[in-house]
N, CA and C atoms as a LAMMPS dump frame, in Angstrom:
ITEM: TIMESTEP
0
ITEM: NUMBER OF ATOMS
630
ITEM: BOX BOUNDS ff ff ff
-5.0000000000000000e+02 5.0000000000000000e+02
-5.0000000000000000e+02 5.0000000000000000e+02
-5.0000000000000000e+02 5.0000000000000000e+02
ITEM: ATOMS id mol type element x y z
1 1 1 N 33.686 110.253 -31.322
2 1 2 C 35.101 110.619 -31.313
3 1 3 C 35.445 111.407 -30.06
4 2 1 N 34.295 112.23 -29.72
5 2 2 C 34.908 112.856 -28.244
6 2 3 C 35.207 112.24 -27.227
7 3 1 N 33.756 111.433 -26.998
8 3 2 C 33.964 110.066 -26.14
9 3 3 C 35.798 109.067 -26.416
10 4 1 N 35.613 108.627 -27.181
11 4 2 C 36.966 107.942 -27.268
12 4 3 C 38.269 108.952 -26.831
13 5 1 N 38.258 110.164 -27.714
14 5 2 C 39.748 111.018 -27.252
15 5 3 C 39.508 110.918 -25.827
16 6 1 N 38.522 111.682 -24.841
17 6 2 C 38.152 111.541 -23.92
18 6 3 C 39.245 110.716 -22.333
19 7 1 N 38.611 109.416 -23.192
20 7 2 C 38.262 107.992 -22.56
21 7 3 C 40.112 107.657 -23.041
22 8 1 N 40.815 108.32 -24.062
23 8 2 C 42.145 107.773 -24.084
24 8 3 C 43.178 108.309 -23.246
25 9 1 N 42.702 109.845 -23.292
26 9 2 C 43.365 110.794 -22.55
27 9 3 C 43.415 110.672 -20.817
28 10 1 N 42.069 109.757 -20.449
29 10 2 C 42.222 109.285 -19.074
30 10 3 C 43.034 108.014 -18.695
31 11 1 N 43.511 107.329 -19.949
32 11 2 C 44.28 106.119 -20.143
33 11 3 C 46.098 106.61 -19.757
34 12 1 N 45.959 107.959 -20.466
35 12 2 C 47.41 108.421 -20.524
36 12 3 C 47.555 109.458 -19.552
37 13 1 N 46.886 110.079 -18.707
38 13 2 C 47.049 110.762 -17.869
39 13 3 C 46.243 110.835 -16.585
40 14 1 N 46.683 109.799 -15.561
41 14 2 C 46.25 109.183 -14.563
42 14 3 C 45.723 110.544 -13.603
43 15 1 N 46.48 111.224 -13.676
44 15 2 C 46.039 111.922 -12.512
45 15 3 C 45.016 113.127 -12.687
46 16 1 N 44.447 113.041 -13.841
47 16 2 C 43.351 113.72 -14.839
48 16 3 C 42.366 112.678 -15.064
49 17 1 N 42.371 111.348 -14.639
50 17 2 C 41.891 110.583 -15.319
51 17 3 C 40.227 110.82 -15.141
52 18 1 N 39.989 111.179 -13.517
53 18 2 C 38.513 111.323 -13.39
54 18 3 C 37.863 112.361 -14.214
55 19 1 N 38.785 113.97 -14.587
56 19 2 C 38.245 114.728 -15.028
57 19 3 C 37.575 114.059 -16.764
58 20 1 N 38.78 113.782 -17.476
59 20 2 C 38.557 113.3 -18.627
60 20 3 C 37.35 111.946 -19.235
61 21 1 N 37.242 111.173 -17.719
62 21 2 C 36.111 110.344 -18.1
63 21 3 C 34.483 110.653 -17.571
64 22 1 N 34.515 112.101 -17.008
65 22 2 C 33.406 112.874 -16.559
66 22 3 C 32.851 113.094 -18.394
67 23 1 N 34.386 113.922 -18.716
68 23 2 C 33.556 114.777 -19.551
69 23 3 C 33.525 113.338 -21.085
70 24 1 N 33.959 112.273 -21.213
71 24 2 C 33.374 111.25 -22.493
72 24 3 C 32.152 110.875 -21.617
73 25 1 N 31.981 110.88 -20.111
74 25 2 C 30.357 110.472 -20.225
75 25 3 C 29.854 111.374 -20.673
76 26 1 N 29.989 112.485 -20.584
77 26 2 C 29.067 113.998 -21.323
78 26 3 C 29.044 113.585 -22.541
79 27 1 N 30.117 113.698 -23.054
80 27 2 C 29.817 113.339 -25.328
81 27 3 C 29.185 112.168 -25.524
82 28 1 N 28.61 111.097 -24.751
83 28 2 C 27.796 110.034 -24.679
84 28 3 C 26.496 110.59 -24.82
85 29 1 N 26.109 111.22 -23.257
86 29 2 C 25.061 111.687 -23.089
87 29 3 C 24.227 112.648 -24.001
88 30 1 N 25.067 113.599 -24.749
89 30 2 C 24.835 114.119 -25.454
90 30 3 C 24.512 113.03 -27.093
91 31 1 N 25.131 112.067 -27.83
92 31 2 C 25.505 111.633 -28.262
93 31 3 C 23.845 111.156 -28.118
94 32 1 N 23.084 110.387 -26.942
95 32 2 C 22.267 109.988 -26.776
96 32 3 C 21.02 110.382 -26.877
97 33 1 N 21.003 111.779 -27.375
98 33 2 C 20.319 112.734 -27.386
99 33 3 C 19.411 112.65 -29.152
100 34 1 N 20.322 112.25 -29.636
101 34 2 C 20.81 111.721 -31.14
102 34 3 C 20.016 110.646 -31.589
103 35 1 N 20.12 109.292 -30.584
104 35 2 C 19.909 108.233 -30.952
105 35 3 C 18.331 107.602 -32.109
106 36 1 N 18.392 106.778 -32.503
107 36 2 C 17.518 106.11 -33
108 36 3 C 17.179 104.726 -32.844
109 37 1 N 16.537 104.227 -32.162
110 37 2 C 16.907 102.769 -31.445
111 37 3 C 16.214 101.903 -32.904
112 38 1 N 15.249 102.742 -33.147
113 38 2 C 14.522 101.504 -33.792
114 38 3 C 15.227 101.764 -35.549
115 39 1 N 16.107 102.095 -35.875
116 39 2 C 16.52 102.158 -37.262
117 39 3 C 18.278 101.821 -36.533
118 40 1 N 18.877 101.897 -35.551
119 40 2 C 19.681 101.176 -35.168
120 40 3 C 21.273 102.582 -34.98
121 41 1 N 21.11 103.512 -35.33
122 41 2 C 21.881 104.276 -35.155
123 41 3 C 21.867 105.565 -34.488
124 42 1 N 22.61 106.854 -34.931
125 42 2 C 22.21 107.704 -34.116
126 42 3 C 22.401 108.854 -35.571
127 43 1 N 21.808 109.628 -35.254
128 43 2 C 21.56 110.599 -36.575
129 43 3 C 23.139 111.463 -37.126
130 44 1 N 22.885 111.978 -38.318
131 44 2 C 23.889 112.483 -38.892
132 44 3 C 23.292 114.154 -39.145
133 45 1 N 24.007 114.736 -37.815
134 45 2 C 23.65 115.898 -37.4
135 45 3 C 23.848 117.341 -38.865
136 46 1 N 24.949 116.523 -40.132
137 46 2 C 25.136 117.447 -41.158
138 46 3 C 24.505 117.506 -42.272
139 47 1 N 23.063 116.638 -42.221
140 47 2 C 21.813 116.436 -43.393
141 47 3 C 20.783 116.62 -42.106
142 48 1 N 19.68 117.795 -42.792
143 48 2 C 18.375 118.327 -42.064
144 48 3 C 17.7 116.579 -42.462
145 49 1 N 17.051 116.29 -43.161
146 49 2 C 16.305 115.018 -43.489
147 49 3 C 16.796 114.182 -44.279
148 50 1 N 16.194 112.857 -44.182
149 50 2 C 16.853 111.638 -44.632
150 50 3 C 15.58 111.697 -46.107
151 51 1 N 15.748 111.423 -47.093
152 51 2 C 15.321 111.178 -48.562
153 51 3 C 13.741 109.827 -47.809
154 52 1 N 14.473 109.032 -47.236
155 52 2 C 13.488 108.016 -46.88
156 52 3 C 12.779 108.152 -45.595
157 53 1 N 13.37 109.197 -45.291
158 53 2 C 12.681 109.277 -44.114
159 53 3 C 12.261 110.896 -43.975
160 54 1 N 11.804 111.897 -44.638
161 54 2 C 11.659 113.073 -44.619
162 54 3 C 11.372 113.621 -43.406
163 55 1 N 11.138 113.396 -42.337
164 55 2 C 10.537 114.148 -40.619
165 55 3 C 11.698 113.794 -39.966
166 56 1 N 12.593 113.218 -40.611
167 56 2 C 14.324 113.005 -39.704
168 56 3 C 15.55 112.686 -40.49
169 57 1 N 15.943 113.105 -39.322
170 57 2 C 17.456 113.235 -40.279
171 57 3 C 18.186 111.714 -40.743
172 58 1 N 19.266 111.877 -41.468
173 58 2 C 19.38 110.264 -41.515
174 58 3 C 20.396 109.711 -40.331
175 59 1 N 20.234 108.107 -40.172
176 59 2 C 20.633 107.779 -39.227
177 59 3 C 21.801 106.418 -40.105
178 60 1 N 22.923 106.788 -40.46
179 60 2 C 23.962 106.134 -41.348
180 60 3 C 24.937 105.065 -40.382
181 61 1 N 24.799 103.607 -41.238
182 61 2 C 25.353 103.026 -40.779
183 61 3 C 27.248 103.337 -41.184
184 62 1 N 28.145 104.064 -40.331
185 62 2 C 29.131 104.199 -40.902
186 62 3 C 30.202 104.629 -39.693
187 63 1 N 31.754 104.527 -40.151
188 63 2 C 32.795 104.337 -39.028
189 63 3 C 32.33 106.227 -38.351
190 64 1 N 32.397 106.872 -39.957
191 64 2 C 32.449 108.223 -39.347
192 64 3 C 31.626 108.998 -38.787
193 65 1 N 30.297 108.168 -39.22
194 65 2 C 28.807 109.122 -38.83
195 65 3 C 27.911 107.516 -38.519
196 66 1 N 27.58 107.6 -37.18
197 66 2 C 27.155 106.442 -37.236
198 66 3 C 27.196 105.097 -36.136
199 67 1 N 26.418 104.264 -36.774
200 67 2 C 26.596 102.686 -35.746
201 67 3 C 27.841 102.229 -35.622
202 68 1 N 28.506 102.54 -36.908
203 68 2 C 29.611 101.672 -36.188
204 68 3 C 30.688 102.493 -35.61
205 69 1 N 30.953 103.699 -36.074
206 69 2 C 32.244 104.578 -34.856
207 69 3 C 31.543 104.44 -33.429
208 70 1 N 30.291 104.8 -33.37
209 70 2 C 29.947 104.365 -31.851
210 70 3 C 30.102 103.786 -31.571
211 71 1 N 29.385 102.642 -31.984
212 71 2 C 29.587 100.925 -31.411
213 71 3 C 31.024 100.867 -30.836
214 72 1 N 32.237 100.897 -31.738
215 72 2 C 33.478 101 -31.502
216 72 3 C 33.605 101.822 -30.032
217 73 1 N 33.142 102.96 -30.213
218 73 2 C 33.817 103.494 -28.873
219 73 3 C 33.134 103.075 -27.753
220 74 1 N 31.506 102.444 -27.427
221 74 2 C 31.117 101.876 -27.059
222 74 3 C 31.86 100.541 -26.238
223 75 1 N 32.189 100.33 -27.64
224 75 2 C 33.007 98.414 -27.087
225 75 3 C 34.133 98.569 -26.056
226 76 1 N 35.066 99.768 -26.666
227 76 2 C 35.759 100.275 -25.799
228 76 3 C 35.639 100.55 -24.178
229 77 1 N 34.504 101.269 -24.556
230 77 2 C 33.988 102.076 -23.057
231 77 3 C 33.594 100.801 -22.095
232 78 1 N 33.105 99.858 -22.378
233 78 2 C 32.886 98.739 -21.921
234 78 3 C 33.508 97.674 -21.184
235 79 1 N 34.394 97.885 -22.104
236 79 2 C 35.754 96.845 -21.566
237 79 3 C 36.637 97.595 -20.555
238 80 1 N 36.345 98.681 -20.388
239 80 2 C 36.936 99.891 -19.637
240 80 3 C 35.885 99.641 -17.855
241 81 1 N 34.737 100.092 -18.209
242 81 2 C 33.517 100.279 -17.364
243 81 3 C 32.621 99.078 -17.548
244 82 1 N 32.993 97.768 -17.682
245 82 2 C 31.983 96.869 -17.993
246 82 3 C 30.792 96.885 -16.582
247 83 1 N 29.622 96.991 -17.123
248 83 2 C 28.593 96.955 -16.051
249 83 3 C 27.365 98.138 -15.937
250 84 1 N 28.485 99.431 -16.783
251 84 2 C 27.634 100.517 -16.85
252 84 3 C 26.494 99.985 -17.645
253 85 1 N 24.832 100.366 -17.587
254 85 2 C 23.764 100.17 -18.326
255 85 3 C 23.904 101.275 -19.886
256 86 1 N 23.604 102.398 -19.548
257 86 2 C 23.558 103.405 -20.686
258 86 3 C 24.61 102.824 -21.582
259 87 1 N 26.348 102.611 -21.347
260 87 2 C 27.225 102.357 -22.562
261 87 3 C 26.481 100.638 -22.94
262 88 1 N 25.779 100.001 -21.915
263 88 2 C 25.9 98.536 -22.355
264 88 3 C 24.271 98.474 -23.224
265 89 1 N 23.23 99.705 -22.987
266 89 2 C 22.476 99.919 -24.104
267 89 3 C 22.419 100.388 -25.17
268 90 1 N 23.8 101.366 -25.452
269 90 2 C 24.175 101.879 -26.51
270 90 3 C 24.74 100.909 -27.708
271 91 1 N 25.806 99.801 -26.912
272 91 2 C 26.495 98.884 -27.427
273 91 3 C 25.472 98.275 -28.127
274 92 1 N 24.413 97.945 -28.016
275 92 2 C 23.557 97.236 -28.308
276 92 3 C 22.56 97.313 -29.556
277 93 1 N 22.331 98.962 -29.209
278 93 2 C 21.752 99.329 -30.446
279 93 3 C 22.961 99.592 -31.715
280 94 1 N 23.877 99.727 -31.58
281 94 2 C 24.793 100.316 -32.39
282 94 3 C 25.531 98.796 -32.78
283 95 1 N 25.455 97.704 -32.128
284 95 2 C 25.826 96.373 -32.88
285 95 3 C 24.851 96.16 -33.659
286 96 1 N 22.924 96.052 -33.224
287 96 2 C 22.582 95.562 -33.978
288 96 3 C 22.485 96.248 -35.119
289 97 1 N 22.453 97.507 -35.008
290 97 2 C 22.194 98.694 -36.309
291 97 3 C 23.508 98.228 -37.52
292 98 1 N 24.825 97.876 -37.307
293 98 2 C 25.862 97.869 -37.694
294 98 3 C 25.498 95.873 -38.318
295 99 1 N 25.274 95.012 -37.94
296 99 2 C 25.059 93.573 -38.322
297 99 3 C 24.335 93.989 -39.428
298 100 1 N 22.532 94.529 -38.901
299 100 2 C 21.737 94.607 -39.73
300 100 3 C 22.262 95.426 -41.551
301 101 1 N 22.897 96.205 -41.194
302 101 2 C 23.391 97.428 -42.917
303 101 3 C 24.476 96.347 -43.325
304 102 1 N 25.171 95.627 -42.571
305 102 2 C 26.17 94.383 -42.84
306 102 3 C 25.438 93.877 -44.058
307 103 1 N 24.659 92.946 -43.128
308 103 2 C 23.641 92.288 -43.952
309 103 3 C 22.938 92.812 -45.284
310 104 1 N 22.72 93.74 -45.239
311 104 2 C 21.916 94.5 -46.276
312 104 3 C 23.001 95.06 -47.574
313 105 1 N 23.909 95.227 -47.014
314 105 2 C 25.254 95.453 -48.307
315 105 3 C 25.681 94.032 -48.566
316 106 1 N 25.107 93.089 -47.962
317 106 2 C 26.098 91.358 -48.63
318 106 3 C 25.083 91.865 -49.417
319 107 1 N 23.699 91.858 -49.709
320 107 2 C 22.254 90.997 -50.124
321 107 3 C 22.664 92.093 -51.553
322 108 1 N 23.481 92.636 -51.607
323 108 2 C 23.163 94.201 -52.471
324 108 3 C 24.793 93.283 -54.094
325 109 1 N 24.285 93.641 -55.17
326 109 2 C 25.271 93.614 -56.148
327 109 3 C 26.612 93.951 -55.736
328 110 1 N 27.332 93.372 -57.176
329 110 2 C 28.775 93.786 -56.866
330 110 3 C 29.454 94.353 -58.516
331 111 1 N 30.31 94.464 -58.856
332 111 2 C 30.903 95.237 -59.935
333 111 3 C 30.184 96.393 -59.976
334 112 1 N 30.321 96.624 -61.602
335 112 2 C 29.597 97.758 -61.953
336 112 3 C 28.215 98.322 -61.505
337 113 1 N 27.454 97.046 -61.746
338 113 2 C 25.773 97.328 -60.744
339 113 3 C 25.71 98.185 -59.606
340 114 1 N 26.704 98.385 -58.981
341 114 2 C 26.971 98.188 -57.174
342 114 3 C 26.819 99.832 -57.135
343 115 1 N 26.356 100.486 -56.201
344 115 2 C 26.61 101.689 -56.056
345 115 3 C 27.325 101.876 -55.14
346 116 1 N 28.138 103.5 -54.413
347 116 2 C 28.703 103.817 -53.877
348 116 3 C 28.664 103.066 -52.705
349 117 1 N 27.973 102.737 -52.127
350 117 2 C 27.454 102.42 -51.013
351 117 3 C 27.906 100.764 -50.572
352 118 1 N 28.48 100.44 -51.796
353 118 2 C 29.294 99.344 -51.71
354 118 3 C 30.634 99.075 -51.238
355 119 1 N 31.394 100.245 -51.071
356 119 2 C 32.752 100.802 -51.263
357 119 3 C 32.957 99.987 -50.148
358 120 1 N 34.474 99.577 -49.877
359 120 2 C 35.489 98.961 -48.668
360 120 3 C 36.078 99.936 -48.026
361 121 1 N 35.657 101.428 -47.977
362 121 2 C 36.937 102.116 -46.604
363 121 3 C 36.737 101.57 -45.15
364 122 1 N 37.46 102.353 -45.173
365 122 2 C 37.541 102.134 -43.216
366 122 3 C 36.437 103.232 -42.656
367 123 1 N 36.421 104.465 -43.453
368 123 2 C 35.402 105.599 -42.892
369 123 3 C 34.274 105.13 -42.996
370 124 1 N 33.581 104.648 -44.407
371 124 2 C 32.157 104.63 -44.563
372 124 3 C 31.63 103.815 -45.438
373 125 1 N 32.324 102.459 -44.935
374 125 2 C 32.387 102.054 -46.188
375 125 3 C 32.48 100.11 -45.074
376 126 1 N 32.726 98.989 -46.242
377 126 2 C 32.56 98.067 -45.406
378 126 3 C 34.031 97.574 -44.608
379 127 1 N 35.096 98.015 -44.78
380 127 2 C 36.58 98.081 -44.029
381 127 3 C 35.981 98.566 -42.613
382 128 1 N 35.272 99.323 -42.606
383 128 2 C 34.66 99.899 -41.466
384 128 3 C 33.761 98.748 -40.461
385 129 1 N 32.751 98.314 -41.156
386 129 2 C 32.076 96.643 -40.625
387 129 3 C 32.956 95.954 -40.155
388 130 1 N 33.679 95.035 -40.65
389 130 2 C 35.002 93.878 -40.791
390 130 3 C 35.724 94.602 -39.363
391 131 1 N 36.338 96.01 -38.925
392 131 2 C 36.737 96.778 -38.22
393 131 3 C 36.156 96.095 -36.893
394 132 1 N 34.988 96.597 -37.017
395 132 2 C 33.669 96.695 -35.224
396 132 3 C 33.535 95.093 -34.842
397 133 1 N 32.881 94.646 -36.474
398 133 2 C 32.707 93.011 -35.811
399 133 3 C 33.913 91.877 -35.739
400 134 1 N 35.079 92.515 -36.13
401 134 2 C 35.95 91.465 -35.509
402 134 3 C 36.171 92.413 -33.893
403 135 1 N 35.929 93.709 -33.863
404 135 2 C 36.598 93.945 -32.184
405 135 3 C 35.513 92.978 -30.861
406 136 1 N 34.648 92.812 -31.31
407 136 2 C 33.432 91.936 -30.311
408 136 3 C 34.326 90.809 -29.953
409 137 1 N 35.403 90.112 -31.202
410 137 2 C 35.603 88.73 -30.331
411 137 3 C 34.676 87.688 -30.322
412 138 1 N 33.438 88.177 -31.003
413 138 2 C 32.377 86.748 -31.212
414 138 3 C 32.389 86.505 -32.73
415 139 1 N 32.129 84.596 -32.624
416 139 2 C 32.541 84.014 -34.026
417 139 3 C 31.059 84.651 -34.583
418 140 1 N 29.701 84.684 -34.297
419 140 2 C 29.369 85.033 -35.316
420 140 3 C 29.491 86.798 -36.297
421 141 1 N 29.968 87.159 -35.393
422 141 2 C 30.523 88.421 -35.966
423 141 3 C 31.859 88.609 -36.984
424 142 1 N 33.036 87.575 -36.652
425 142 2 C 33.928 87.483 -37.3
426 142 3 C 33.785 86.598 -38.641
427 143 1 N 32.698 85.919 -38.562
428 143 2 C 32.129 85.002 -40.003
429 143 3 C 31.526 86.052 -40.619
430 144 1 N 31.083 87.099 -40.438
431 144 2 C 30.444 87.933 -41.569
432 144 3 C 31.248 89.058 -41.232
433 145 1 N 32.461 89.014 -40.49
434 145 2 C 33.876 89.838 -41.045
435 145 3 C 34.21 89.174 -42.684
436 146 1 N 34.181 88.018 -42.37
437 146 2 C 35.416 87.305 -43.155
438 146 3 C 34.186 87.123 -44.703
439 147 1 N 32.657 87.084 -44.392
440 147 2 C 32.105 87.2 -45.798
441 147 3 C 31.757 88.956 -46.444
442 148 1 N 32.057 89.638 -45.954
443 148 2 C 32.16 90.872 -46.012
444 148 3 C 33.91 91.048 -46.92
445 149 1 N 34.652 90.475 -46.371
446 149 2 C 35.778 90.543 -46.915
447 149 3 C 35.872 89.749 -48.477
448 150 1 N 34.842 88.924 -48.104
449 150 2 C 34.575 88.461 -49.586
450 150 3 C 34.245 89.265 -50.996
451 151 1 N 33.176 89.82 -49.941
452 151 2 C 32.252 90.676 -50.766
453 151 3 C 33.266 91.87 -51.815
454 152 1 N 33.64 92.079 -50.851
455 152 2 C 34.746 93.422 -51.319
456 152 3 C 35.577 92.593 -52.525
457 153 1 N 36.214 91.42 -52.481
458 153 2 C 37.035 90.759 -53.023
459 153 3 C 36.459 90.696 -54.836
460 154 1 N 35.239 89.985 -54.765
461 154 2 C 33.987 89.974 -55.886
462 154 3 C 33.913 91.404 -56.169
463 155 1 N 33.509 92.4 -55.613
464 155 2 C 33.381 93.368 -55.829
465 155 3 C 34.478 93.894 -56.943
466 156 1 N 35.95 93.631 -55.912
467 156 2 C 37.392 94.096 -57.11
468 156 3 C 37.355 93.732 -58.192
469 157 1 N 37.23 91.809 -58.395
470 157 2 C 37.299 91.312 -59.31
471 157 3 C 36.502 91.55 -60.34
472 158 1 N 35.318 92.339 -59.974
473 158 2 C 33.892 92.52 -61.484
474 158 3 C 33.674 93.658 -61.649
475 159 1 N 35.2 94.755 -61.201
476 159 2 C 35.09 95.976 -61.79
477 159 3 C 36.687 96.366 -61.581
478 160 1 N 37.538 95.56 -61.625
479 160 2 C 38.967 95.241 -61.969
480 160 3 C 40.113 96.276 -60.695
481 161 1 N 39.21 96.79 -59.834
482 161 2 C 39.866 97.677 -58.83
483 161 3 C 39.216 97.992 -57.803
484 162 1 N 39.961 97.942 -56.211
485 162 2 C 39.029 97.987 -55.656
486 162 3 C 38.228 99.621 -55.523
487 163 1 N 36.897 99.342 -55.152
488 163 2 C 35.951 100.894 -54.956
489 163 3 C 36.436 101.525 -53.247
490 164 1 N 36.94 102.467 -53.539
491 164 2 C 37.567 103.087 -52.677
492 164 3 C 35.833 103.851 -51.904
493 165 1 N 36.333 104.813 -50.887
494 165 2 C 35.322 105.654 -50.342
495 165 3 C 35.416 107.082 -50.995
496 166 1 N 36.119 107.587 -52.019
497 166 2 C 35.66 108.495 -52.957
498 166 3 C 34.78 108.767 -53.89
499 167 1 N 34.033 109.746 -53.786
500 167 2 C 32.721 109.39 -55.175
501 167 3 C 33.115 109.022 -56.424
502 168 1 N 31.934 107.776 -56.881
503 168 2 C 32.231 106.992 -58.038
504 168 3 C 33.157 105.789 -58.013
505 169 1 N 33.832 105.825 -56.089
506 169 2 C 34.812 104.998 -56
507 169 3 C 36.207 104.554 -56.784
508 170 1 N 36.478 105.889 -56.728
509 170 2 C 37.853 106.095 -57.784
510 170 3 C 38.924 105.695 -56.86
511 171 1 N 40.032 105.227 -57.319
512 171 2 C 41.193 104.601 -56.772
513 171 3 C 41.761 105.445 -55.885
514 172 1 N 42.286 105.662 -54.691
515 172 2 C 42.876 106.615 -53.296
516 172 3 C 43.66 105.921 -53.061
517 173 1 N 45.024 105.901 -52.548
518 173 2 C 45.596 104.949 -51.536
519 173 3 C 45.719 105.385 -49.954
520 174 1 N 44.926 106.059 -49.464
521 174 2 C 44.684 106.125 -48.216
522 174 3 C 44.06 105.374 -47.451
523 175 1 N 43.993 105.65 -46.204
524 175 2 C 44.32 104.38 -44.585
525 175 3 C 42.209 104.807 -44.69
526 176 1 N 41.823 105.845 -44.809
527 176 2 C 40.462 106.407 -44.224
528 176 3 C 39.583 105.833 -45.155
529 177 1 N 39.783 106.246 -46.696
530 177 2 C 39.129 106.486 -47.651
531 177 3 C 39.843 105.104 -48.651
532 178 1 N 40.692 104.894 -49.01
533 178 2 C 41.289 104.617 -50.106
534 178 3 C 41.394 103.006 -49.547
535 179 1 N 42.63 102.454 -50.467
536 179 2 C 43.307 101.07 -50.677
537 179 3 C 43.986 100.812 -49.791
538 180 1 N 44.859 101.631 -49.011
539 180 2 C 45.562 101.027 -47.85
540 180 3 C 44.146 100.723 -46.663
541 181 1 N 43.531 101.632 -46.496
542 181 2 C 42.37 100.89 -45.147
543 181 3 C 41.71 99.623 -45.83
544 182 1 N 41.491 99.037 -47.141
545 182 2 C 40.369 98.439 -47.709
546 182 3 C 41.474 96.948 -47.032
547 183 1 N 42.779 97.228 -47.648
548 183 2 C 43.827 96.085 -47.494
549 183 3 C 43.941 95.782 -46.179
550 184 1 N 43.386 96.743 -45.006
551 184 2 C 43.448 96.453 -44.057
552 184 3 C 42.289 95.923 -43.325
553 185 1 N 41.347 96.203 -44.2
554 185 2 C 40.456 95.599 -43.136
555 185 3 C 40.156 93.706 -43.84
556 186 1 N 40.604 93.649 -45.334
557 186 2 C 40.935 92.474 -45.475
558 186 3 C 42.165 91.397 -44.552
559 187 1 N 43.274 92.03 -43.922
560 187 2 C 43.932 91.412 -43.035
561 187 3 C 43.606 91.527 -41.357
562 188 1 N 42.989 92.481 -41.299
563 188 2 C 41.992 92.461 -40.336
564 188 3 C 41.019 91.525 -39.897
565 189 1 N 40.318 90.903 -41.051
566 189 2 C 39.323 89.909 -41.204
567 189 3 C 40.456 88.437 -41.168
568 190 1 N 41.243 88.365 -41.577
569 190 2 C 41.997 86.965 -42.016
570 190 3 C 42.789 86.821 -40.887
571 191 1 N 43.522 88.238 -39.916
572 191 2 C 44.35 87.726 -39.05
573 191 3 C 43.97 88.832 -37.561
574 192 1 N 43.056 88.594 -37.03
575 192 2 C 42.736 89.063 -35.942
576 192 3 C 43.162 89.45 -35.133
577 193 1 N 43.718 88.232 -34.632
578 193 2 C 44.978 88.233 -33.682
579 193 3 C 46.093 89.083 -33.226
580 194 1 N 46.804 89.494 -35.298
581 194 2 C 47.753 90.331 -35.492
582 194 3 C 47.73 91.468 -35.484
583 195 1 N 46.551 91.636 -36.234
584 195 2 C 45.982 93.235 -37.294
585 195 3 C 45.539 94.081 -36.258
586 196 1 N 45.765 95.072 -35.687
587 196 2 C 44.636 95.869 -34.965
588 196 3 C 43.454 96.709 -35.113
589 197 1 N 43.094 97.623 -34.685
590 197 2 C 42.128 98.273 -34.952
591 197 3 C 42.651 99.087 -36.178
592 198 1 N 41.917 99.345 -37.738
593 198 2 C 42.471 100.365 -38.17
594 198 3 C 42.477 101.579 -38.228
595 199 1 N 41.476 102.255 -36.855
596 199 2 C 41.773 103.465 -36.728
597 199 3 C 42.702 103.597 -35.266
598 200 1 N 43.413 102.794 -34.672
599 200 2 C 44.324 102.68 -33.456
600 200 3 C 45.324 101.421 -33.903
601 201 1 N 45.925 101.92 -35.233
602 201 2 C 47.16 101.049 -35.438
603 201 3 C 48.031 100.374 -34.79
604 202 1 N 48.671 101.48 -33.724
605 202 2 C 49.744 101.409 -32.978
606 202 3 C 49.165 100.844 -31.363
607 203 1 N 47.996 100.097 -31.21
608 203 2 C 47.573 99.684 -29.971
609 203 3 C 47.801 98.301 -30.201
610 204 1 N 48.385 97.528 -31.529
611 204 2 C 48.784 96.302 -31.466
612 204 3 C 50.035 95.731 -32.381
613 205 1 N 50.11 97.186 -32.581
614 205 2 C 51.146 96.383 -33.781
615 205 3 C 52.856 96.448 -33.185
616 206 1 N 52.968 97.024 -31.945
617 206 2 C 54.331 97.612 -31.453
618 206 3 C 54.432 96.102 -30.831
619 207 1 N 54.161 95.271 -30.335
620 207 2 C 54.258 94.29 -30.269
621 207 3 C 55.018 93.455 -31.227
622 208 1 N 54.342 93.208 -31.872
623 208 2 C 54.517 92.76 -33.284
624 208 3 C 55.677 93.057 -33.538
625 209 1 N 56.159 94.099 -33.646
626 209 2 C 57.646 94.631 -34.428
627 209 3 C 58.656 94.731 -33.65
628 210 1 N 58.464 94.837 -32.258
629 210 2 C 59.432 95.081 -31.365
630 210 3 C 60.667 93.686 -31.218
C-alpha cells in the first residue's frame, strides 16, 4: 500500500514525481525484506509464527496481507517502469504465490463444509483473486477468474448467502469485506473491459458514465 499511494501521488503531482517514486522504491525494498519466494508471498508482519510453519511467520495469500495486494501493486509498478528486474521478480513470485492458493481454494469444498477461508471479499478473500488475475490481461488467468467466480456462485447456492469476509462469514454489505466487493468481483470476472479494479473504482468507471 505504500508503494502504490507512493507510485499514485507521482501520477498526480508531476513536479514531486521523482521524490515520490524514490520513496515506493523504498516500501518495495523494504517490503522485500519480507519476502518468501518459495511459499510464494511475503510475510504477515502481525502473527509472530505461522501454525504450519512454527520458525516463521505466515506468508497469506490475500488482497490485504499478501500475494495478491503486492502482485497488484507490482503489476502496476510495471506497466509504469516496465524493465525494472526487482518489481519484474517480485511480480513473479507474487503471481505465482496468488494462481497457486487460487488453485488450492477451487480444490477445497463449498457450502456449509467450506471454512472461512472460502469467503469472496475483495480484502481476503477470493473477490480479491478474480481482482489480480483479470488485471494481467492473460486468458489463462482470466479462465480461473471466471472459475473462481463460479466457485463463489456454488458456494452461495449450498449455504443460501453469499460468505462474506467476516468471521463465520456473516452477511456485510461492504465494497472490502462484504456483498458489494463479492458482486464486484463477480462483474469483474464477466465484464473486464467495463468493471475496474475494485480497490481503484474510479480509474475506469468515469468513462463509462460520462
Amino acid at each position: 500500500a505504500w508503494a502504490l499511494a507512493f507510485t499514485s501521488l507521482a501520477a498526480i503531482t508531476q513536479d514531486q514525481a521523482e521524490k515520490w517514486l524514490s520513496l515506493a522504491a523504498e516500501a518495495r525494498a523494504f517490503e522485500r525484506l519480507h519476502v518468501d519466494s518459495q511459499r510464494g508471498s511475503w510475510a504477515d508482519l502481525r502473527v509472530a509464527t505461522d501454525p504450519n510453519s512454527p520458525t516463521a511467520p505466515p506468508c497469506p495469500h490475500f488482497w490485504c496481507h499478501g500475494s495478491v495486494g503486492i502482485a497488484q501493486e507490482r503489476l502496476l509498478a510495471w506497466k509504469a517502469a516496465p524493465g525494472d528486474p526487482l518489481i519484474a521478480t517480485d511480480l513473479a513470485i507474487g503471481l505465482a504465490g496468488a494462481r497457486a492458493a487460487a488453485e488450492t481454494l477451487l480444490s477445497g469444498p463449498v457450502g456449509p463444509g467450506a471454512s472461512d477461508v472460502a469467503n469472496g471479499s475483495l480484502c481476503h478473500g477470493a473477490a480479491g483473486f478474480i481482482d489480480l488475475l483479470v488485471a494481467t490481461g492473460e486468458a489463462g488467468d482470466h479462465a480461473l477468474a471466471l472459475r473462481l467466480s463460479a466457485f463463489l456462485d456454488a458456494d452461495r447456492q449450498a449455504r443460501t448467502s453469499p460468505r462474506s469476509g467476516m468471521p463465520g462469514g456473516w452477511g456485510t454489505p461492504g465494497l472490502m469485506l462484504g456483498s458489494a466487493g463479492i458482486a464486484w468481483g463477480h462483474l469483474r470476472a464477466a465484464c473486464p473491459d467495463l468493471v475496474p479494479a475494485g480497490w481503484d473504482p474510479a480509474s475506469g468507471l468515469a468513462g463509462h458514465l460520462a
